[in-house]
N, CA, C and O atoms as a Tripos MOL2 file, in Angstrom:
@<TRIPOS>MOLECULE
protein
  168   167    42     0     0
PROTEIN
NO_CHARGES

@<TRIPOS>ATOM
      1 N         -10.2220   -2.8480  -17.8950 N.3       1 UNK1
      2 CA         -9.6940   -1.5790  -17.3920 C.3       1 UNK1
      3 C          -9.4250   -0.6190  -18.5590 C.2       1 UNK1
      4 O          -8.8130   -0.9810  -19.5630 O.2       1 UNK1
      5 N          -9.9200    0.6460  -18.3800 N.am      2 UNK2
      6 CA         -9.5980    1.4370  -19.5180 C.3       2 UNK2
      7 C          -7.8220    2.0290  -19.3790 C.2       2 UNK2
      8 O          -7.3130    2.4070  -18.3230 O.2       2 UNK2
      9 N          -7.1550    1.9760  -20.6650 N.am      3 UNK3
     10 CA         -5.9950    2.3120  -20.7090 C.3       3 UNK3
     11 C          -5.9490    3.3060  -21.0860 C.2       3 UNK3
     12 O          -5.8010    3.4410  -22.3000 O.2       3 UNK3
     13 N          -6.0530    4.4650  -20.2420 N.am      4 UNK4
     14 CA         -5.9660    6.5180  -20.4950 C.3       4 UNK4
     15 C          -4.5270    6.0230  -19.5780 C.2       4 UNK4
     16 O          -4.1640    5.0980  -18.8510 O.2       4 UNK4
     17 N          -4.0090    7.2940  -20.1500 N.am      5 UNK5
     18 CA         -2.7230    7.6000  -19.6900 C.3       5 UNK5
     19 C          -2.5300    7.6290  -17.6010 C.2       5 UNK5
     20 O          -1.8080    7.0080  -16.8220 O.2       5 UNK5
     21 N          -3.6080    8.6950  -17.4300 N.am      6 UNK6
     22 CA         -4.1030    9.1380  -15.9730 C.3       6 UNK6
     23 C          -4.1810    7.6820  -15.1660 C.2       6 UNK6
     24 O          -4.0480    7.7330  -13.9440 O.2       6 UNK6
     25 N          -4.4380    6.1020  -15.9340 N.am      7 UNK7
     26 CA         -4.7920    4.9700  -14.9620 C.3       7 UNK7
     27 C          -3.4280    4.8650  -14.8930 C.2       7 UNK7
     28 O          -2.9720    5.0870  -13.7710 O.2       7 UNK7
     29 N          -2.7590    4.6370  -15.6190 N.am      8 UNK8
     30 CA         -1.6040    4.0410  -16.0240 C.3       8 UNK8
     31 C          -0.6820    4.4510  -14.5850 C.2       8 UNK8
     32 O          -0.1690    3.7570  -13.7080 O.2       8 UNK8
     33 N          -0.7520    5.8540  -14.8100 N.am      9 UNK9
     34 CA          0.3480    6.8450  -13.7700 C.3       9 UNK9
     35 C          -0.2310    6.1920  -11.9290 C.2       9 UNK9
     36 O           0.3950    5.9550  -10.8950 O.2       9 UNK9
     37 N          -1.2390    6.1390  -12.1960 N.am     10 UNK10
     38 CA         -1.9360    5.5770  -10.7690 C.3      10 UNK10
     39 C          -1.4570    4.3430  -10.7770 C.2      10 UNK10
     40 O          -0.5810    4.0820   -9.9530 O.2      10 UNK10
     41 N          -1.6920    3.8060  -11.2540 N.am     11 UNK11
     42 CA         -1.2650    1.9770  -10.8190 C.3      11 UNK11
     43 C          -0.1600    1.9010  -10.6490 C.2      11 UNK11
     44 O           0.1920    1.0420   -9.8400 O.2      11 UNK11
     45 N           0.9570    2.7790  -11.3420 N.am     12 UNK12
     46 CA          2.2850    3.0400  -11.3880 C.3      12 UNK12
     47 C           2.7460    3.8360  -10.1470 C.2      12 UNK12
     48 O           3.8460    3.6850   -9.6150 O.2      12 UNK12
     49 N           1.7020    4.7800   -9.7030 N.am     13 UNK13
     50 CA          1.8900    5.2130   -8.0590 C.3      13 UNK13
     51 C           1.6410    4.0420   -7.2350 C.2      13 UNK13
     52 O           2.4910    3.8690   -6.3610 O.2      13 UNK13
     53 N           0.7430    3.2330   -7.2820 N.am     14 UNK14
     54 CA         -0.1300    2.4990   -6.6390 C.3      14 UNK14
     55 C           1.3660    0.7840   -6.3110 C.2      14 UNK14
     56 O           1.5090    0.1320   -5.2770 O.2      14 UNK14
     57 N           2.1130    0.6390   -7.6160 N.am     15 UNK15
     58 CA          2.9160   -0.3020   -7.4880 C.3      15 UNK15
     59 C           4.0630    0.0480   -6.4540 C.2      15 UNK15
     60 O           4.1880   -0.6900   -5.4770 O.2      15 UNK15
     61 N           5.0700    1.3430   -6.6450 N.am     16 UNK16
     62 CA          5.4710    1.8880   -5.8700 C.3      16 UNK16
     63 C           5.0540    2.1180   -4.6920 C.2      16 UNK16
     64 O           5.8710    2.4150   -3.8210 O.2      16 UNK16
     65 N           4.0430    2.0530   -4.4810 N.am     17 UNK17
     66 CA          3.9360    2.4850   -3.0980 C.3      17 UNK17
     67 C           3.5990    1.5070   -2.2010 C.2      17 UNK17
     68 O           3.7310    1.6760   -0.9890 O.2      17 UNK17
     69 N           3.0300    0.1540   -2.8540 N.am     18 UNK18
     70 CA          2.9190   -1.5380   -2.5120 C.3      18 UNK18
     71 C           4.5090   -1.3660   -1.9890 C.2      18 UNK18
     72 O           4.9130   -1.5090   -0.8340 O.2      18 UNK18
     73 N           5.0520   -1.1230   -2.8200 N.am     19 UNK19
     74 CA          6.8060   -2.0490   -2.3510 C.3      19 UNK19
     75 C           7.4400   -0.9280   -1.6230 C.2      19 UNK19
     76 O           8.6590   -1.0990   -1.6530 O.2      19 UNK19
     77 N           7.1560    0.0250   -1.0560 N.am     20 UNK20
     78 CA          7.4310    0.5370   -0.2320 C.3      20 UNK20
     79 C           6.7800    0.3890    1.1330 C.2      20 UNK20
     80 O           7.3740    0.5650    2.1970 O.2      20 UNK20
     81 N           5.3650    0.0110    0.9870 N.am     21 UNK21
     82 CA          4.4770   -0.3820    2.0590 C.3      21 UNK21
     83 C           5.2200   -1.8730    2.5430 C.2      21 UNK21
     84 O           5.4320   -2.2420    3.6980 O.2      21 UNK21
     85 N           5.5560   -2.6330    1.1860 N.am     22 UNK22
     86 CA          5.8180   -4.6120    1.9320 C.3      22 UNK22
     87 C           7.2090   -4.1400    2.4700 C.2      22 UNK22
     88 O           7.5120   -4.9000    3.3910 O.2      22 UNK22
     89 N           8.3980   -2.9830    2.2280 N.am     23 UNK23
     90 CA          9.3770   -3.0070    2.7950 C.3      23 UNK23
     91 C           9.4590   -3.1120    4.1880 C.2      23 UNK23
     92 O          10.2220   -3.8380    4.8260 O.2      23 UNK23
     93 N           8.3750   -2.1100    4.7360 N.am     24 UNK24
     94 CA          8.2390   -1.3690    6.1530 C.3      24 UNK24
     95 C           6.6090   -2.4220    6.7370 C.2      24 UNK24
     96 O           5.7990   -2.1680    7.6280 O.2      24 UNK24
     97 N           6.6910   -3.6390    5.7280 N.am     25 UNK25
     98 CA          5.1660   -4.4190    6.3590 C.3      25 UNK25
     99 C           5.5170   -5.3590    7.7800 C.2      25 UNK25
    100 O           6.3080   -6.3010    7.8460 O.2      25 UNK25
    101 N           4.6650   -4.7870    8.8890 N.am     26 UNK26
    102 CA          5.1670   -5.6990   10.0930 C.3      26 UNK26
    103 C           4.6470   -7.2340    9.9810 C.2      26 UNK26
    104 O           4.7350   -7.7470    8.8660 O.2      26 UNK26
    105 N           4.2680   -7.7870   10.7380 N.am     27 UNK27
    106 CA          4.2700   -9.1270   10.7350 C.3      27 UNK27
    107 C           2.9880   -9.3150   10.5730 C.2      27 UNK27
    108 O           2.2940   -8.3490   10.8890 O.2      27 UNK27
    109 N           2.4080  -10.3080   10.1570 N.am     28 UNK28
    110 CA          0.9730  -10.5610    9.5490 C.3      28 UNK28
    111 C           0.0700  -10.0450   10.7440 C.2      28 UNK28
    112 O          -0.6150   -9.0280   10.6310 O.2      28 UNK28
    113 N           0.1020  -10.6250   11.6140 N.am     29 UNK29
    114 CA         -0.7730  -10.7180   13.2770 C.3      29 UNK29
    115 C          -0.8760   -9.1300   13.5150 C.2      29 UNK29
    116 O          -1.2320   -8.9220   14.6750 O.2      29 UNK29
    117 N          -0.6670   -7.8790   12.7470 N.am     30 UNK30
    118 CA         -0.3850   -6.3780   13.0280 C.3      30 UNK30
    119 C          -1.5620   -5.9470   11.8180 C.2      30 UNK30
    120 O          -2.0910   -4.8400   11.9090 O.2      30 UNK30
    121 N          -1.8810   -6.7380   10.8570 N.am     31 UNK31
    122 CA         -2.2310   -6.2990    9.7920 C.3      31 UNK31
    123 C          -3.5920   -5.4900    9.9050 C.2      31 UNK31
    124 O          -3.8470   -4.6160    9.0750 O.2      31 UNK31
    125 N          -4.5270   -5.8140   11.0200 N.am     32 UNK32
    126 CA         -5.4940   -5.2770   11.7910 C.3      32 UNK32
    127 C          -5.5380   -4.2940   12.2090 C.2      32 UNK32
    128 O          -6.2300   -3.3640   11.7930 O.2      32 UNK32
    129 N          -4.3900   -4.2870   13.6460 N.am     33 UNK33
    130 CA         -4.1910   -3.2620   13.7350 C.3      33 UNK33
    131 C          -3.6650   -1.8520   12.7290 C.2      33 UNK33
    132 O          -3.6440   -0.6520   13.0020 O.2      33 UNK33
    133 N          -3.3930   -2.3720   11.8660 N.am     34 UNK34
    134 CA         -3.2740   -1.2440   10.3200 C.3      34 UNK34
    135 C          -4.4570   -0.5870   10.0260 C.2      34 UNK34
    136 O          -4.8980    0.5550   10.1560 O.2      34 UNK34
    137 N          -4.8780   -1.7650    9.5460 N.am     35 UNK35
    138 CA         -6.0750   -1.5050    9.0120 C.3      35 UNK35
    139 C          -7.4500   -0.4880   10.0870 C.2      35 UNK35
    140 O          -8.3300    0.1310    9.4890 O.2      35 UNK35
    141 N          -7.4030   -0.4960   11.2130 N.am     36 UNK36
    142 CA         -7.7560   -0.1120   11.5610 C.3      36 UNK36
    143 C          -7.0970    0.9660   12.3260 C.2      36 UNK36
    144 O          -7.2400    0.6760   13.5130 O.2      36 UNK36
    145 N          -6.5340    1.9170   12.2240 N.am     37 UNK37
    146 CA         -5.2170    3.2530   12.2440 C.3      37 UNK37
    147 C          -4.4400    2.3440   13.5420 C.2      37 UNK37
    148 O          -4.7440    2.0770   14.7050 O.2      37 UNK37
    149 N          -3.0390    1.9810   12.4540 N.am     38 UNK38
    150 CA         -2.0570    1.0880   13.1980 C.3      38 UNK38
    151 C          -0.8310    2.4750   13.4000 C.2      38 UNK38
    152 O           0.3350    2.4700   13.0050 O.2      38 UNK38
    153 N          -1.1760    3.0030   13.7510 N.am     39 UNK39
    154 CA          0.0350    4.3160   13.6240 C.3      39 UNK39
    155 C           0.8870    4.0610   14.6930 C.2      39 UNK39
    156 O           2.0700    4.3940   14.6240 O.2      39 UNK39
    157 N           0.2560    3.3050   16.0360 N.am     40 UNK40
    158 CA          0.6140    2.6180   16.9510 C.3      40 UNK40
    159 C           1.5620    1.8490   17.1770 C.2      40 UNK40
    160 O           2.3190    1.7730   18.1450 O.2      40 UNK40
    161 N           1.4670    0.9800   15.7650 N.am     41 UNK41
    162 CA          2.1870    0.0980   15.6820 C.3      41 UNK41
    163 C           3.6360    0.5700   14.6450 C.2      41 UNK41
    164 O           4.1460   -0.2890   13.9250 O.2      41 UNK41
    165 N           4.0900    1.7430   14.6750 N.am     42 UNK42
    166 CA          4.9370    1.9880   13.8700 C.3      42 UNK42
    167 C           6.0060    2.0310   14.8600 C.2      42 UNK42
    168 O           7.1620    2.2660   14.5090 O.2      42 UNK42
@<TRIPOS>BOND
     1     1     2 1
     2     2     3 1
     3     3     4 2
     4     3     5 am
     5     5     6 1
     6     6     7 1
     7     7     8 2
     8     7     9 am
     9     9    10 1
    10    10    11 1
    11    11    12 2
    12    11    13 am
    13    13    14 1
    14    14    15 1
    15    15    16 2
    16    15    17 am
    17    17    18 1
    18    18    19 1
    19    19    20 2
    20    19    21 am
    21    21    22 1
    22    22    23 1
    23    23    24 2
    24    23    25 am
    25    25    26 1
    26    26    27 1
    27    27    28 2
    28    27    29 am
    29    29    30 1
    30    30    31 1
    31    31    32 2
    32    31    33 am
    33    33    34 1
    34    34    35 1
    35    35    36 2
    36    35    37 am
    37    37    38 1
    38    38    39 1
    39    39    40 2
    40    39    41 am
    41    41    42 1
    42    42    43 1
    43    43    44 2
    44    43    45 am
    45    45    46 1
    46    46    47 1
    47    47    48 2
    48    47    49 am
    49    49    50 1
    50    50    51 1
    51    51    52 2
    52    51    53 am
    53    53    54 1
    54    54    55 1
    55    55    56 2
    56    55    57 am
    57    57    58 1
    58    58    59 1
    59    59    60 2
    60    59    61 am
    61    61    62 1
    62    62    63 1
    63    63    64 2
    64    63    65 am
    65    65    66 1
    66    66    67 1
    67    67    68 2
    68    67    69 am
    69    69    70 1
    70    70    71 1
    71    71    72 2
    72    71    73 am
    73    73    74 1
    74    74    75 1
    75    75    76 2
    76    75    77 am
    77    77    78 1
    78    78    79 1
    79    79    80 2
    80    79    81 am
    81    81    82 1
    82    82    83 1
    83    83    84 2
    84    83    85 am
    85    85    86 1
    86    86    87 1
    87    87    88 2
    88    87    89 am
    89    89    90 1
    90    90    91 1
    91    91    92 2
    92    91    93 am
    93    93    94 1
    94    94    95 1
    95    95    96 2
    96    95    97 am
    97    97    98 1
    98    98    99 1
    99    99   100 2
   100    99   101 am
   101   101   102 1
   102   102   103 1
   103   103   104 2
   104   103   105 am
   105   105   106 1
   106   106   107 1
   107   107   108 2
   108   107   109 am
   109   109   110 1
   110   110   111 1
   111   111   112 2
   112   111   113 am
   113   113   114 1
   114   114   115 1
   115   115   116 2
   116   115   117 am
   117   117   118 1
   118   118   119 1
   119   119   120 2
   120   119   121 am
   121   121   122 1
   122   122   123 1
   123   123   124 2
   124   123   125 am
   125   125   126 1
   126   126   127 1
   127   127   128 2
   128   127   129 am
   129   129   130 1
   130   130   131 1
   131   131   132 2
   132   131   133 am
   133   133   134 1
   134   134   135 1
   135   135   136 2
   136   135   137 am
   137   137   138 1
   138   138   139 1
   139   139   140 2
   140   139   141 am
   141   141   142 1
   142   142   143 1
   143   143   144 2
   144   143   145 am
   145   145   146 1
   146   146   147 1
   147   147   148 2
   148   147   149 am
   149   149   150 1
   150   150   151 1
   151   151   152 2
   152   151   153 am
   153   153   154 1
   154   154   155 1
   155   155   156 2
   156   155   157 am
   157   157   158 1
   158   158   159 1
   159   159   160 2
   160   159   161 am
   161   161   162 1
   162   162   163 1
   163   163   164 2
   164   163   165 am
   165   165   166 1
   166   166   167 1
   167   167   168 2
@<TRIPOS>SUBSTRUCTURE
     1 UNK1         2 RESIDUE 1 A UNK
     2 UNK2         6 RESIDUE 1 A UNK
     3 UNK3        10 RESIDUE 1 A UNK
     4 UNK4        14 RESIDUE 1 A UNK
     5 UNK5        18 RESIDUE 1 A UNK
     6 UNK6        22 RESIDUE 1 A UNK
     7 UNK7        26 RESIDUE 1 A UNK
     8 UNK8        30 RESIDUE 1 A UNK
     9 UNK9        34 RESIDUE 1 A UNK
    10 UNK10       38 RESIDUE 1 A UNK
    11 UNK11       42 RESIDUE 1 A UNK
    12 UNK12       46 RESIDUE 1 A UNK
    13 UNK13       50 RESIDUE 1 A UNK
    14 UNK14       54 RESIDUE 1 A UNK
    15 UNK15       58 RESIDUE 1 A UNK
    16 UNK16       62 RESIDUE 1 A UNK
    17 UNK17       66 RESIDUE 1 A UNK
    18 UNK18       70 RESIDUE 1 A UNK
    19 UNK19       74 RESIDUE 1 A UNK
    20 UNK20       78 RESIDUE 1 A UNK
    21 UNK21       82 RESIDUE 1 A UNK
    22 UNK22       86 RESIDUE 1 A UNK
    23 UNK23       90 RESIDUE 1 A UNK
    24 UNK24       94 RESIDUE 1 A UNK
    25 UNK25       98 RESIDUE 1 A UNK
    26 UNK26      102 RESIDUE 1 A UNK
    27 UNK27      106 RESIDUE 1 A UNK
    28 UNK28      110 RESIDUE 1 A UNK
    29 UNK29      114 RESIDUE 1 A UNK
    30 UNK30      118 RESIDUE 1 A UNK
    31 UNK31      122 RESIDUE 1 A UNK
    32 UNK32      126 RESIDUE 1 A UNK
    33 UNK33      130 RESIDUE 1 A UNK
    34 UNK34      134 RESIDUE 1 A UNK
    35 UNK35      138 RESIDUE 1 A UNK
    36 UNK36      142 RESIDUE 1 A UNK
    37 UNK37      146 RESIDUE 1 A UNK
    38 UNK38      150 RESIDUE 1 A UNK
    39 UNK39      154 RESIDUE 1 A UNK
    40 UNK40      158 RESIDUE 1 A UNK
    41 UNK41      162 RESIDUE 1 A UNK
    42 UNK42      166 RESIDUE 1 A UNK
């Protein structure tokens, strides 16, 4: 992976926004429906 400043800030958005996603993550058996626009399931 190249280390420019610009990846850095992304992965660093990208971590944050994992642990904000696993806070609000429903139960495995939903993960589909996500993936495929689970907006439904909110």
């Amino acid at each position: 992976m190249p280390k420019n400043p610009s990846f850095k800030s992304v992965s660093k958005k990208m971590k944050s926004f994992k642990q904000k996603y696993l806070k609000y993550k429903p139960v495995k058996k939903n993960k589909k429906a996500i993936l495929y626009g689970g907006y439904n399931t909110v």
